[in-house]
C-alpha positions in Angstrom: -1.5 20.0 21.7 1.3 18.8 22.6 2.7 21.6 25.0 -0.7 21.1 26.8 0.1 17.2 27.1 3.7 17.7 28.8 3.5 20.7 30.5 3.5 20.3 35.2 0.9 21.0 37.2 2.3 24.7 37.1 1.8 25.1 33.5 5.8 25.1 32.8 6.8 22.9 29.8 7.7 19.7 29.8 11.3 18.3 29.6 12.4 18.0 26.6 13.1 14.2 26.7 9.1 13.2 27.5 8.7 15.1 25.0 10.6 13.1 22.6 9.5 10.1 24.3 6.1 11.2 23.6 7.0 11.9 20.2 8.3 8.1 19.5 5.1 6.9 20.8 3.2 8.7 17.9 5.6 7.5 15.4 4.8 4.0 17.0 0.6 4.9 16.7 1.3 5.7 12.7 3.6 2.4 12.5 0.3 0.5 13.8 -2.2 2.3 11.7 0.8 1.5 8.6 0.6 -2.2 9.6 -3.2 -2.4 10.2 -3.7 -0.8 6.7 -0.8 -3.7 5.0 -2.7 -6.4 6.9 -6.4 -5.3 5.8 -4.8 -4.6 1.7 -2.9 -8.3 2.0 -6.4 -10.1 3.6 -8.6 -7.8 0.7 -6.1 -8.9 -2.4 -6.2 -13.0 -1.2 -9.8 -12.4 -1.2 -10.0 -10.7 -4.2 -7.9 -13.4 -5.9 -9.8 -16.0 -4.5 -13.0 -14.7 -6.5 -11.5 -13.3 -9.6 -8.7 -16.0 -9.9 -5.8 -13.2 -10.6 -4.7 -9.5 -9.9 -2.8 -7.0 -11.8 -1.9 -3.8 -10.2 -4.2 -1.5 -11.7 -7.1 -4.1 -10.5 -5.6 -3.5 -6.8 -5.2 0.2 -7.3 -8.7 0.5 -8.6 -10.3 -1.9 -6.0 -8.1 -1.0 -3.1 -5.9 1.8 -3.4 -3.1 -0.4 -3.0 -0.1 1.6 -5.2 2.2 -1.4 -3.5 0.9 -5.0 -4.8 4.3 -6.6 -5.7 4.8 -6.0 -1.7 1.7 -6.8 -0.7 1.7 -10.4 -3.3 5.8 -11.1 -1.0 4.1 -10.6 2.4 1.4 -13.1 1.4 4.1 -15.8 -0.4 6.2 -15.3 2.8 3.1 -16.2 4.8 2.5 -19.2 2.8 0.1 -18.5 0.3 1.5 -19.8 -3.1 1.6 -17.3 -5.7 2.2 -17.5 -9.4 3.9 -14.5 -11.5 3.3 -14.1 -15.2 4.4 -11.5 -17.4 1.6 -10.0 -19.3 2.2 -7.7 -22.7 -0.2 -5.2 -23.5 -0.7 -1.2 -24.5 -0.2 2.0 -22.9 -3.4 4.0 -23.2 -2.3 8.0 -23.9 -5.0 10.3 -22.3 -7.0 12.5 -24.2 -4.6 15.7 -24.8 -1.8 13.3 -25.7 -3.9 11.1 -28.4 -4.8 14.9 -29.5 -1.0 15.6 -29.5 -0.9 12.1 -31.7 0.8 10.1 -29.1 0.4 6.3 -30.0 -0.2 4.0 -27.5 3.1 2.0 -26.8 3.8 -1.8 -25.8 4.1 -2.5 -22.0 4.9 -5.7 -19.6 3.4 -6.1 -16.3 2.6 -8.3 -13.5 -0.5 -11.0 -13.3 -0.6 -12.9 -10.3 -2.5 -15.7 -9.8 -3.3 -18.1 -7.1 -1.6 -21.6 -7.3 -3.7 -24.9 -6.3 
């Protein structure tokens, strides 16, 4: 597709710098679509954590597909939103060929943010 975008009116290819102009201009579309999909994951998880009070990261994986919360919960403090961090203990959870291997389950920290008043 892109031969048929930058070639003349003769049907000879482009030169090679449109077509790295061009090029930069599609890296610019994906930046945008990159940035639309950070904005809509930051306004989902305030939303979120406006109903539910908190948000862990498998809660915004599950809900949102966001693999990136502890980015997403820095965006939203830098945008003003206050933000509290606690460290929550639980247990891993082996899948079923491991629990049949006997894997135990083992201790693990992770994050619980909540919304600050």
């Amino acid at each position: 597709m892109l031969a048929t975008i930058f070639n003349d009116p003769d049907g000879n290819p482009g030169h090679p710098s449109a077509i790295r102009e061009a090029r930069g201009v599609f890296k610019g579309q994906i930046k945008t679509l990159n940035t639309m999909r950070t904005e809509n994951h930051k306004h989902k998880i305030l939303e979120y954590m406006r109903q539910h009070g908190s948000i862990t990261p498998m809660e915004a994986l599950r809900e949102f597909g966001c693999y990136r919360l502890g980015a997403r919960i820095y965006d939203l403090r830098r945008s003003g939103v206050r933000i509290k961090t606690e460290l929550v203990e639980g247990m891993t959870r082996p899948g079923f060929f491991r629990r049949l291997k006997g894997e135990k389950p083992e201790p693990i920290q992770y994050a619980k943010y909540t919304l600050q008043a």
